[in-house]
N, C-alpha and C positions, 0 to 999 in steps of 0.2 A: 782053240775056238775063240772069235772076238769076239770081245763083250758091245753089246749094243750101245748106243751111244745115251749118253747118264744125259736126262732133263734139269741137272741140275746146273744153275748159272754163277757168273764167277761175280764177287767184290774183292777189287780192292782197295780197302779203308786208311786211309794216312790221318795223321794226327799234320796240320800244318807247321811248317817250319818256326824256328825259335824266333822272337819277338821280346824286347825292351819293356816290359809295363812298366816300370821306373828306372831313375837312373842311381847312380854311385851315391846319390843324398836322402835315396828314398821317396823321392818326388817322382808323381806321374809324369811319364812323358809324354803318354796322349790319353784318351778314353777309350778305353779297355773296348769299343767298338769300330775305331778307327787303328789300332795301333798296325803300323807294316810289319814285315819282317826284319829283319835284323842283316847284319853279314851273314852272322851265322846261320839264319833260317834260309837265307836264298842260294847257300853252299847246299845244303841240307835238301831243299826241292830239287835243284839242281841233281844231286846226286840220287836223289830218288828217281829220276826222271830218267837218268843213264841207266839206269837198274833195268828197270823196264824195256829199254831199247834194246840193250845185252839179249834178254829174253825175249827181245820181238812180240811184247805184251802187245795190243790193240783194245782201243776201248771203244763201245758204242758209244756211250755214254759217259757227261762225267756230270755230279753232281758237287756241288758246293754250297757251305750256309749264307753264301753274298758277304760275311765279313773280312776286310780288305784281306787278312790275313792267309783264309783259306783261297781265296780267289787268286791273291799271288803266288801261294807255293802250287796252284792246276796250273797257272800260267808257266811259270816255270816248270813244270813235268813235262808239260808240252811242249815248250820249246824244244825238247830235248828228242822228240818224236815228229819231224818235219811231215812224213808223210798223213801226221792226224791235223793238219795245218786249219783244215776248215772249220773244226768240233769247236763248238761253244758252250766252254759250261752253263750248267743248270742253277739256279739259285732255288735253295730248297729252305728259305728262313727258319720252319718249325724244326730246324737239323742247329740251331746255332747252337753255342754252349750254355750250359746251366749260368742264368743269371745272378749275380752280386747283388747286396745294397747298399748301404752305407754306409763305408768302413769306420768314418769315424762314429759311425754311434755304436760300435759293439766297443764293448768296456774291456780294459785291457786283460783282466786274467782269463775274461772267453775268446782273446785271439785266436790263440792256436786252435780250440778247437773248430773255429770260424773258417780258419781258414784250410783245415789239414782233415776234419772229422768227415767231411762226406767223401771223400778220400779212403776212410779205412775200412776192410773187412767188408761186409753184407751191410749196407746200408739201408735205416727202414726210412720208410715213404715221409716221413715227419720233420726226418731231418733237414735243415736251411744251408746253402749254402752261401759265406759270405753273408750273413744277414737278409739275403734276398731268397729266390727262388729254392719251393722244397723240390727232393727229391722226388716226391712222389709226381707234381705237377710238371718237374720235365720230364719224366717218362708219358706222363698225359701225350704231350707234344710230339716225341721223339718216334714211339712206338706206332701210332697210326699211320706217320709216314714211311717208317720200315715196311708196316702192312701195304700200305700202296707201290711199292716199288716191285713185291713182291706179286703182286695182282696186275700189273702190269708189263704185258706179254712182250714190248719192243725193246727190249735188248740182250744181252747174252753176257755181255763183259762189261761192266760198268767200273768207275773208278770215282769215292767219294775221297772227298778231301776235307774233314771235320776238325774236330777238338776234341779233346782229352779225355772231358767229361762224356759227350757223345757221344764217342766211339767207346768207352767201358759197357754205355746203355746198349750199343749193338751187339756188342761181344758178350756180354751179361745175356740178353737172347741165345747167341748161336751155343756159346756154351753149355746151358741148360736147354736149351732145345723147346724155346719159346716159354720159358718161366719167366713172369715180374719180377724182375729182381734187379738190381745194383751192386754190381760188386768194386769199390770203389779202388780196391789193390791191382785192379788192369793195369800195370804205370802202362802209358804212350808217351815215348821218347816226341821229342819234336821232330816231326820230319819222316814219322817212322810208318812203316805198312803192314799192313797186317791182309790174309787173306780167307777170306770166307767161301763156302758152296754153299749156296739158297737154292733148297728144291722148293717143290711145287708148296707143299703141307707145312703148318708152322711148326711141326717137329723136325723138319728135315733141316738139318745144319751136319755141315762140315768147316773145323775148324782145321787148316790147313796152318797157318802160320801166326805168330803174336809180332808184335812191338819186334817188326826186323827196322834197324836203323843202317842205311850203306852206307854212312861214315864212319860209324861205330860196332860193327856187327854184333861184339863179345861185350857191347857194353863196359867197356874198362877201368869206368870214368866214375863220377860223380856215383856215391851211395845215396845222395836225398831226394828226395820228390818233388817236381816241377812247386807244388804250393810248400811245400818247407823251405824251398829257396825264395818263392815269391813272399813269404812271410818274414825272411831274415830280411829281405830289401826292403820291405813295408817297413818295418820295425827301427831302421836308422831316420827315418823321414817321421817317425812318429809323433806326436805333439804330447807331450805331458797335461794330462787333465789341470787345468787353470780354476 
């Protein structure tokens, strides 16, 4: 007997390819709003983009938070998919990443956890990241745009292309099955996709796959987290309090 056909619609969510926030001295190489991707990140979209083709994915839809970042690695998915030639991503700004502030005003023994603590375990709504933006007030942002994507009947297969922090706050959803929550240990490799089923009702989630990376698949590589290495690189560029 076949099963009728499931209302539910597909995402799938990539974390943008890798990107330079500083170089070898610990010095910004641009603003954390401009920065492109790297070599590595444009292998990285690239290769996500072949992934897709392999499996003859189709997207209605692609959304992105307009930072160059995520913009070049749709760009690059797409090149890799010639018959989706005409799609023009979406720019969906309340999707950008959890905001930074200051780095030089947070006093050196609260680095780490500045820049690693909304990163760990179940994080609560109070916590800051980077000195700037809390937890709780990017999910403000994050979560009602989920809800409108969701309430919005024109497409069937969508493809976002976010960041790290972002995509935890989606998957923190799908996961508990529409709980406020943050769970900060989602790592999202750079480049990597993950894929969801969004029914109709905000309990309906299907987690199908996490943090698949096609460069990497088994992950083989690096033990630390995208902000423990962005912390070691801050940390040679750092200025001794005068």
């Amino acid at each position: 007997m076949e099963l009728p056909p499931s209302s539910r619609r597909r995402i799938y969510l990539m974390r943008h390819g890798a990107v330079s926030y500083f170089d070898d001295a610990g010095r910004r190489t641009a603003l954390p709003e401009l920065v492109p991707l790297n070599e590595t990140g444009r292998m990285q979209a690239t290769a996500a983009g072949r992934a897709f083709a392999a499996e003859q994915v189709r997207f209605d839809r692609v959304i992105v938070s307009g930072l160059p970042r995520t913009v070049e690695t749709a760009q690059r998915v797409l090149a890799e998919l010639p018959e989706m030639d005409g799609i023009a991503p979406e720019v969906w700004p309340e999707l950008q990443e959890i905001r930074g502030g200051d780095l030089a005003a947070i006093a050196s023994e609260n680095l780490r956890d500045a820049f690693v603590g909304a990163f760990e375990g179940e994080v609560p709504e109070d916590k800051r990241f980077l000195n700037g933006e809390t937890i709780g007030a990017f999910l403000d942002r994050v979560l009602p745009a989920l809800a409108r994507l969701r309430d919005d009947p024109d497409w069937d297969t969508v493809l976002m292309v976010l960041h790290g922090g972002t995509n935890r706050a989606i998957l923190s959803q799908a996961i508990t099955c529409g709980r406020r929550v943050f769970f900060g240990s989602l790592l999202q490799t750079a480049g990597c996709i993950n894929v969801l089923d969004m029914g109709d009702g905000p309990l309906d989630w299907v987690v199908r796959m996490t943090n698949y990376s096609p460069p990497t698949p088994v992950h083989s590589g690096s033990r630390h987290t995208t902000m423990e290495v962005l912390l070691h690189q801050y940390l040679r560029g750092r200025q001794p309090p005068g």
